[in-house]
Residue, then its C-alpha position, 0 to 999 in steps of 0.5 A: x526467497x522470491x525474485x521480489x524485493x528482498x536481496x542479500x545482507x553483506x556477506x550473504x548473511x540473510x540466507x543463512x540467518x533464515x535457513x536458521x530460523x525460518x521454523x521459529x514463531x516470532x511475537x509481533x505487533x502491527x501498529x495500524x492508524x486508527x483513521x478507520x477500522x482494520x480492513x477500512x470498509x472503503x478507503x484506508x490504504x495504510x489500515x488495509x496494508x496492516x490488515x493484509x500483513x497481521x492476517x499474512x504473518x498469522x497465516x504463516x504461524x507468528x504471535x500476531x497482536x494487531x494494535x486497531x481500532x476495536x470494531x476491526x476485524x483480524x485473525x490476529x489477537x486484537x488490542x484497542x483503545x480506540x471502539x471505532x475509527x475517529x473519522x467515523x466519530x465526531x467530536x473525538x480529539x484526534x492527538x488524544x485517540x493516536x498517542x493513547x493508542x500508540x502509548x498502548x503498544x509500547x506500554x507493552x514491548x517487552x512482549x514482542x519480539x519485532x514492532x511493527x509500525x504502520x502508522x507514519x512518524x509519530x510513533x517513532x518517538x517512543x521507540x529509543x524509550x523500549x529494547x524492542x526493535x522497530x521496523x517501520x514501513x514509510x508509507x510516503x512523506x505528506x511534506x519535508x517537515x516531517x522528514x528530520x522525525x524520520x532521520x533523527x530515529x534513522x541509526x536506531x529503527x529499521x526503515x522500509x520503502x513501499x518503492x524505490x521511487x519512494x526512498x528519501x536520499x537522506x534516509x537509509x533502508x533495510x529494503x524496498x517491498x512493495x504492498x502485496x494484495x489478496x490475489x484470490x479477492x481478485x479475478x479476470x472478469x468474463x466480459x470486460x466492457x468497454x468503459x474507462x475506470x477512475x478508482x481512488x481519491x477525487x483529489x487534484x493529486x489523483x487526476x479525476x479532471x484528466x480522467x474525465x477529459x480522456x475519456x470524453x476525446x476516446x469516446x468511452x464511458x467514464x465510471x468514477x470510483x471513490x470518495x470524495x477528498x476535496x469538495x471543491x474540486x468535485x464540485x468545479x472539475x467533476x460534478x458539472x460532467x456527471x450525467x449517469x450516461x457518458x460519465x457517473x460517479x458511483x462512490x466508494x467501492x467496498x471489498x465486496x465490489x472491488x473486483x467487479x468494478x476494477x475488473x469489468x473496465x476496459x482500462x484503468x485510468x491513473x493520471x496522478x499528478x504527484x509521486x505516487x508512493x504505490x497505489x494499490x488501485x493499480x496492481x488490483x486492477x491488473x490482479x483482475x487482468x484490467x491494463x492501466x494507463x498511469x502517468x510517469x509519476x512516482x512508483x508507477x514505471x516500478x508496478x506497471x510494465x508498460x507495453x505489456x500490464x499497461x502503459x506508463x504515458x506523459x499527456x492527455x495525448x499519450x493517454x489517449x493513445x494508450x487507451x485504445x492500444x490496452x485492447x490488445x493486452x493479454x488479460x490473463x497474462x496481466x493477472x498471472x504477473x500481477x499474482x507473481x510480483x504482488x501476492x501477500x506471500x511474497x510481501x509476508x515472504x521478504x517481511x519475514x527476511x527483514x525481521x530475522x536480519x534485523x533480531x540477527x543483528x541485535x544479538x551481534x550487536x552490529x550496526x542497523x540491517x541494510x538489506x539490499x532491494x531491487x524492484x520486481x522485473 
């Protein structure tokens, strides 16, 4: 086992359940949404999750079936009912295009042994209607309303959180893992420049405004990354500071890019203004050996040591002061932490230690897997 996220069962039954087991295939469906294609080509950070994880558990010798849109791509076998994702179709019915696809798995559980679900509550519904166990990453909570789908299937599905921060208290866990990322897409850039990167969503949530205000008292240059989730606070808080010199705005950034972009930055700005789930924008930035400067929301103390991957701040101010200390920071150190604790092997790893638990489990026919998690150090 990694140092990650993965523990031990009562009783210090997980080890011996993969010492077991650990040589046999298992047959597993990953459900992704089907907002975009599996990768997303830009934004989609549950499509890439279920990307990263069928691709890992192929790698790692399973029967993988991805459940996808059908223009994705996946060294899994790929099923779809959907030929593109419906944000990149008009006029398509998005209740009709997820519950056929959804349907579409279940219609066939008994060929797999683990169902995967990356695709949020809904299909939790169907899932005391198979014999098939579920695991289901909780990718985060959009309000309290849709938190009772969640407890009502709790004593018969296996939950994971992508943080601890994350963990609804009236839920219950089999583990906390957190996202792993394709650590060789990513390198310490030769020649960083000096410039301040915003990298996701431009959304109040995300913090594009105070990004903007950072970098303007620093006296660095903003290059904003991204698309555009709210057009009326791009239009009142970021378009009037665009001027493609002291700030620019250079749209959605692509795998090909990713890199370059993260990793020529002289720090990360991450100045959210709600709990972060996880944020993928801040481990590959620091796969890239860019420090972050985030706002203590959310999963952010969980991913960033501060002082030494980046800094964790309260305020503009703070903000301010983090961003000239980043100079000091060891890039290459901020990569060879970020390749240890968030690798796709060692997300793939404790997955793998989940699923054995909970099909151990069902051939006892004891209660849910509570595998115990504790965060990266």
């Amino acid at each position: 086992m990694s140092e990650q996220r993965v523990a031990e069962l009562p009783g210090a039954e997980l080890e011996v359940v993969e010492q077991q087991d650990a040589h046999v295939a298992l047959r597993i469906a990953v459900l992704s949404p089907i907002a975009w294609r599996t990768p997303p080509l830009h934004y989609g950070p549950w499509e890439l999750f279920a990307s990263l994880l069928a691709d890992g558990l192929v790698a790692n010798g399973h029967q993988v079936t991805l459940f996808a849109t059908g223009d994705s791509s996946t060294t899994a076998t790929l099923r779809s009912t959907a030929p593109r994702g419906w944000s990149d179709v008009a006029g398509v019915d998005t209740k009709v295009a997820e519950c056929t696809h959804i349907a579409n798995l279940f219609e066939h559980a008994a060929d797999f042994d683990i169902i995967h679900n990356g695709f949020d509550f809904l299909p939790l519904t169907y899932s005391s209607l198979v014999d098939t166990p579920v695991v289901t990453t909780i990718h985060g909570f959009s309000s309290e309303q849709i938190v009772p789908v969640y407890e009502r299937y709790d004593d018969s599905t296996t939950y994971v959180a992508i943080s601890d921060s994350n963990r609804h208290p009236r839920l219950h866990y089999a583990a906390t893992i957190h996202h792993g990322i394709d650590i060789g897409s990513f390198a310490v850039h030769p020649d960083p420049s000096g410039h301040l990167l915003f990298f996701g969503r431009i959304h109040p949530d995300k913090g594009t405004a105070q990004a903007i205000e950072v970098a303007r008292r620093c006296g660095r240059r903003l290059v904003i990354a991204g698309i555009i989730q709210d057009e009326r606070y791009f239009r009142e808080q970021v378009a009037p500071h665009l001027d493609n010199d002291s700030v620019s705005y250079v749209g959605p950034v692509g795998a090909d890019r990713r890199a370059a972009v993260l990793g020529e930055a002289h720090a990360l700005l991450h100045l959210i203004d709600f709990e972060e789930p996880f944020g993928y924008s801040v481990v590959e930035a620091m796969a890239c050996g860019t420090p972050v400067v985030a706002y203590d929301r959310g999963s952010m103390a969980e991913l960033i040591d501060d002082g030494s991957t980046g800094f964790v701040v309260e305020g503009i101010d703070a903000a301010i002061r983090a961003v000239e200390r980043c100079g000091g920071l060891d890039r290459q150190a901020i990569r060879a932490v970020a390749a240890r604790r968030f690798s796709v092997a060692t997300m793939i790893e404790c997955y793998e230690a989940v699923y054995r638990a909970v099909l151990d489990a069902g051939r006892r026919q004891s209660t849910p897997v509570d595998v115990s998690a504790t965060p990266t150090t």
